[in-house]
N, C-alpha and C positions, 0 to 999 in steps of 0.2 A: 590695450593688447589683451588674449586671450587667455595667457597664462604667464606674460611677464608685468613686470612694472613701465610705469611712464616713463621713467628715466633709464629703459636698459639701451636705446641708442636716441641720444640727442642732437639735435640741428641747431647748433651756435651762429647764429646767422652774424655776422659784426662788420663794423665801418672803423672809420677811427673818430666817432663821436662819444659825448662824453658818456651817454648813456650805453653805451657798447663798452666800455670801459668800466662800467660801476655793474653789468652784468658779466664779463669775464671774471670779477671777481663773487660775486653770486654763483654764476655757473662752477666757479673751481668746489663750493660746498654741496654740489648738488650729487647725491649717490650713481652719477651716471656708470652704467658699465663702461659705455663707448661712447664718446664726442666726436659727431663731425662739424668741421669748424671751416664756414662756407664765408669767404670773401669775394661779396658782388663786385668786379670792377666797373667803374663809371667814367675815369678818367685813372691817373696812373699811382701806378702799387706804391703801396707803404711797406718797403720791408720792415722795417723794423717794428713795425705792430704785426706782423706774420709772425717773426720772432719771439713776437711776446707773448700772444696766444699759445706758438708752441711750446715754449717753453714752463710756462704757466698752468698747463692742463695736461694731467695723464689723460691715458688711451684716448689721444685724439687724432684723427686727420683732418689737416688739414687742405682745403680745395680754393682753387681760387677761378672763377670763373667772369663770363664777363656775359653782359646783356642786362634788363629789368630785372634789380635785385627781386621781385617781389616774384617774378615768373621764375627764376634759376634758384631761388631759394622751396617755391614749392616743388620746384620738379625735381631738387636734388633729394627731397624731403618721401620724393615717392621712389626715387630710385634705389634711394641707400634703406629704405624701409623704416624710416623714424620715427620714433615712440610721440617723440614729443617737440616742437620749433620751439625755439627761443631766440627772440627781438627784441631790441631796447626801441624805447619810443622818447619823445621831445616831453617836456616839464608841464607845457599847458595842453596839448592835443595829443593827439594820435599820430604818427607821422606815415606817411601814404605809404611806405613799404607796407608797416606796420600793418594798416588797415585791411590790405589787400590779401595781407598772408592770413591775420586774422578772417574774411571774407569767405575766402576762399579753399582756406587749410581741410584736410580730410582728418588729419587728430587733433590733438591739443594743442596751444600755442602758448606760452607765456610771455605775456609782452611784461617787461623790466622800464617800469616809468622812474626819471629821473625822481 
């Protein structure tokens, strides 16, 4: 950004994997002004990880959308104007959201490896 920081609005992209869970707690030290906190649906909601995100992160919203996380996480990422994605990825690889956002992101992206 031109005259702010990476982190003055961040895209919490999360599932209920473990690596989305070792990054919510990363993401809560990170000086973000603002958090959007974007849940792909694929099959059906996890309240209580919605809950726990919210409750777990000031200045955040959270959004819950449904389609290929890797296309709703970029386009929510150009809509809301995001400084900077954040993705948890798998222990040995890259996991295919991941890759995609990474691929194809227009800013930074921090992928959070287990």
């Amino acid at each position: 950004t031109s005259n702010g920081s990476i982190f003055d609005r961040v895209l919490f992209a999360f599932d209920n994997s473990e690596s989305s869970q070792k990054l919510l707690e990363f993401i809560k030290k990170v000086p973000a002004k603002e958090i959007i906190a974007l849940h792909v649906m694929e099959e059906e909601i996890d309240a209580d990880l919605i809950l726990k995100v919210k409750s777990e992160l000031e200045n955040v919203k959270v959004m819950i959308k449904t389609g290929k996380p890797h296309k709703e996480i970029l386009k929510t990422a150009e809509t809301y104007n995001a400084t900077m994605i954040a993705v948890g990825s798998g222990k040995d690889e890259l996991g295919s959201t991941a890759e995609m956002v990474v691929r194809h992101a227009k800013i930074p992206v921090l992928v959070y490896k287990q």
